[in-house]
C-alpha positions, 0 to 999 in steps of 0.5 A, a space after each residue: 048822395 044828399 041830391 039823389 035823396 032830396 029828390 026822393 024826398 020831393 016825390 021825384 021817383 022812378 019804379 025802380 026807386 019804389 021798389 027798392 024801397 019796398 025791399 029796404 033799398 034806397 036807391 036814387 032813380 036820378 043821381 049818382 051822388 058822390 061817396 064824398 057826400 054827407 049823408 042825410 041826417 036822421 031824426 033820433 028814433 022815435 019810441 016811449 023814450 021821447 026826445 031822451 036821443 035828442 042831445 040839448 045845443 050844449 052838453 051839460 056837464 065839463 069833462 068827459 064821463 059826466 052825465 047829461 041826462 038819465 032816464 029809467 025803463 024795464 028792461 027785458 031780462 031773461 035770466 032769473 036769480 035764485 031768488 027768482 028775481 030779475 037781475 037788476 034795474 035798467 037806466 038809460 043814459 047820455 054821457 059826455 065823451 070827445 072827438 079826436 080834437 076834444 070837443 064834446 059829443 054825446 054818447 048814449 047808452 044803458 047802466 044796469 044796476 044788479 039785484 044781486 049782492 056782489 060777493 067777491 072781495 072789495 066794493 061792487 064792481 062795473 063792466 063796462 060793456 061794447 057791443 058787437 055789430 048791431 048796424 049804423 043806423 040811430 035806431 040800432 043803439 043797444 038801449 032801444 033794442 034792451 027795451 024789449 030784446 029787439 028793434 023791429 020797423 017793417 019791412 026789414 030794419 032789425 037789430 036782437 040785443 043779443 048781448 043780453 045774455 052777457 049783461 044778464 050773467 054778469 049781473 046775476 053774479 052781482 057786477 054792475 054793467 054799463 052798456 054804451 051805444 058808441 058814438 052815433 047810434 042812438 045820438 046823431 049819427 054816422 057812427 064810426 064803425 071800429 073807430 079805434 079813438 072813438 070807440 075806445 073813448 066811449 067805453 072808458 067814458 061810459 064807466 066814468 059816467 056810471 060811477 058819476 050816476 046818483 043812487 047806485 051802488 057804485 064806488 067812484 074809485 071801485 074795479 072796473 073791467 071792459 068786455 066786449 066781442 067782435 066789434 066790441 072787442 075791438 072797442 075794448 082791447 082799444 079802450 084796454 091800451 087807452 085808459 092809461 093815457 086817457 083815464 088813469 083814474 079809473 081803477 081798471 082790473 082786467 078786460 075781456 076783448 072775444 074776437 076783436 078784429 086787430 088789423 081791418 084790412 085783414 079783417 075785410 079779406 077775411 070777410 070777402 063773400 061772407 054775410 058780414 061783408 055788407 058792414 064795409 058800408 058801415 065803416 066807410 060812411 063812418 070814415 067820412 064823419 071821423 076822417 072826411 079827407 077819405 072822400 076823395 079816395 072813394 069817390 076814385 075807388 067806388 063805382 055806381 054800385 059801390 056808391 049805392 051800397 054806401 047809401 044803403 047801409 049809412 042807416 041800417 041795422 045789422 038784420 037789413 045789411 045781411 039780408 041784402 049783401 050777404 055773400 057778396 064780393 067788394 070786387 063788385 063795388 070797386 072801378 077796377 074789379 078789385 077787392 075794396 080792401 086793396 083799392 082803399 090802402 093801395 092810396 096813402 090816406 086810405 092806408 093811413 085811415 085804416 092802419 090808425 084803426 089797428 090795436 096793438 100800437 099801445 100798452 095796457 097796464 092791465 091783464 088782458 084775455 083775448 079770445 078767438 077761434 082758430 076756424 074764425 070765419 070773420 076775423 083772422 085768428 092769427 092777428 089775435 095771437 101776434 096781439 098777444 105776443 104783441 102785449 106779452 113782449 111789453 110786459 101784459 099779462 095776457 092769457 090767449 084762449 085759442 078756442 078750437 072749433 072745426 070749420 063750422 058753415 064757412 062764410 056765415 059768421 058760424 065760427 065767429 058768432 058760437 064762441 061769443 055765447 059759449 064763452 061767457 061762463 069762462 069770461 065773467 070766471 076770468 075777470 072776477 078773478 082779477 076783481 078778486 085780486 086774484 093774479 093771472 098766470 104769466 103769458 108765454 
């Protein structure tokens, strides 16, 4: 990979490389680099934040949560209290997380302190908050696209905070809300997509390093909730059955986690000839940084197409990636026309690397509601439920919200995208009950 880019880079270009480019497309005119290669790295994203993305040679601080640094800006916020006041102030951050062997890394992301006086019983209390999928470039991180509702770089790159309207609810309701970025988005990537580990460290680690942050209203012992749909349900139901191993300190109450895609292998069968189906690329070049011995088994698995979608979306944000593989099948990408899918776990390493991504394999000692709809286009409804019945058995209050809505644009993400927006009164209503004290009804 890093040969066909390094040659691009010296001015070495075929038509086809330059028309490629103008549609967003990277494409080598010369090489077929190997899936197994590194990626090129990516300077931190450029903006009135400064350097803030680029992290220092060694991470101030001693343990995971610790903050690194800070940065405050006006965030755009779109719901008015009734006050007429917007409702809260905006930080950007970076906070000390770990790898899967426990060394440091930075994670970036956004704490947002609430205008609004928290009614309910106790001290404040903080959502830590995932988001669903934005894209695996540096440029995609929540933080920047919360400046001003939107990234945008012609011709193509785009990422919509539109988890915007989640944080604003929250804080319109007096809970304070830190947003993380994940792990390579915004820091140095690649970022691992639906990284079970990963992802789940960095919700946990984002609200220690909110609770650490000088000058908010924040208890360092007070509740803490995780909420997140889609990927972020993944992020959250993995950081739900985390937290009592990884952060027994943290005072957590409940967890929201919308959709969360539980076994990737159905997921990715699932997605098969949909829009969403471009972010395979995302997970993969993710694998390679997380789990490099998988290298070999897509240098097996890819073709030249397979290989180029790689390099195409190790950088992209979520509105390029839909543009340009939306309904699209993974046949086309693999050596023997087989779905991807079944040619990565018909492999023992690809099968373990995938199967260790799955949810359910631990034990939240929290209440839990999950959400999904029956018609989900994108992740498959009866995975959240065996979820469910998974964590009932071992004792977890869980309340499933089946939502059923009727097949709705098939293959679009139609069903999956409606049920995160509608949802949002109800969720923030359930976890302010558990911030409440207030127990859930015992699951069946």
């Amino acid at each position: 990979m890093g040969d066909g880019v390094n040659r691009m880079q010296c001015g070495v270009r075929t038509w086809s490389a330059v028309l490629a480019t103008t549609f967003g497309v990277l494409i080598s005119g010369f090489a077929t680099p190997h899936a197994s290669a590194s990626p090129p790295e990516v300077p931190a994203p450029s903006g009135p934040w400064g350097s803030f993305y680029d992290p220092p040679a060694v991470l101030p601080g001693n343990a995971a949560g610790d903050v690194i640094r800070e940065q405050a800006f006006t965030p755009i916020l779109s719901i008015p209290t009734a006050t007429g006041a917007i409702p809260g102030s905006a930080r950007r951050i970076m906070y000390r997380s770990v790898d899967d062997d426990g060394r440091p890394i930075p994670v970036s992301g956004t704490y947002f302190e609430p205008s609004t006086a928290w009614q309910g019983r106790g001290p404040r209390p903080l959502v830590s908050l995932a988001s669903g999928t934005i894209g695996a470039g540096r440029q995609c991180a929540p933080s920047i696209a919360m400046q001003s509702l939107l990234h945008y770089r012609p011709p193509f790159d785009l990422s919509v905070a539109y988890e915007q309207l989640a944080v604003d609810y929250l804080l319109a309701q007096g809970i304070a809300v830190v947003f993380t970025d994940y792990v390579g988005l915004g820091t140095p990537g690649p970022h691992p997509y639906i990284n079970r580990g990963y992802s789940a460290r960095a919700v946990i680690d984002a609200a220690r390093a909110a609770q650490r942050l000088p000058g908010t209203s924040l208890s360092t012992s007070g509740p803490v909730g995780f909420w997140g749909y889609s990927q972020g349900g993944h992020a959250v139901a993995a950081a739900a059955e985390l937290q009592p191993t990884y952060a027994p300190e943290l005072n957590v109450q409940g967890t929201y986690a919308g959709a969360p895609p539980v076994a990737l292998a159905d997921t990715l069968a699932r997605g098969e000839g949909s829009t969403l189906i471009g972010a395979v690329g995302y997970f993969l070049n993710g694998a390679l940084r997380t789990n490099p011995e998988i290298g070999p088994v897509l240098d097996r698995v890819l073709n030249d197409a397979g290989r180029a979608m790689m390099r195409n979306t190790a950088n992209q944000c979520v509105g390029e990636t839909l543009l340009n593989y939306s309904f699209q099948h993974t046949t086309q990408w693999t050596k023997t026309g087989e779905p991807l899918g079944a040619a990565i776990t018909n492999d023992p390493i690809g099968r373990r690397i995938i199967e260790e991504q799955a949810v359910g394999n631990l034990t939240p000692t929290a209440p839990v509601l999950l959400t999904s709809n029956v018609n989900d286009d994108v992740v498959p409804n009866s995975r959240v439920r065996d979820l469910a019945h998974t964590w009932c058995e071992r004792g977890v209050p869980v309340t499933l919200n089946n939502i059923e809505l009727p097949p709705i644009l098939p293959s679009t993400a139609t069903g999956h995208g409606i049920p995160e927006f509608a949802n949002i009164p109800a969720a923030a209503s359930w976890i302010i009950d558990r911030f409440n004290g207030i127990a859930p009804a015992p699951c069946s």
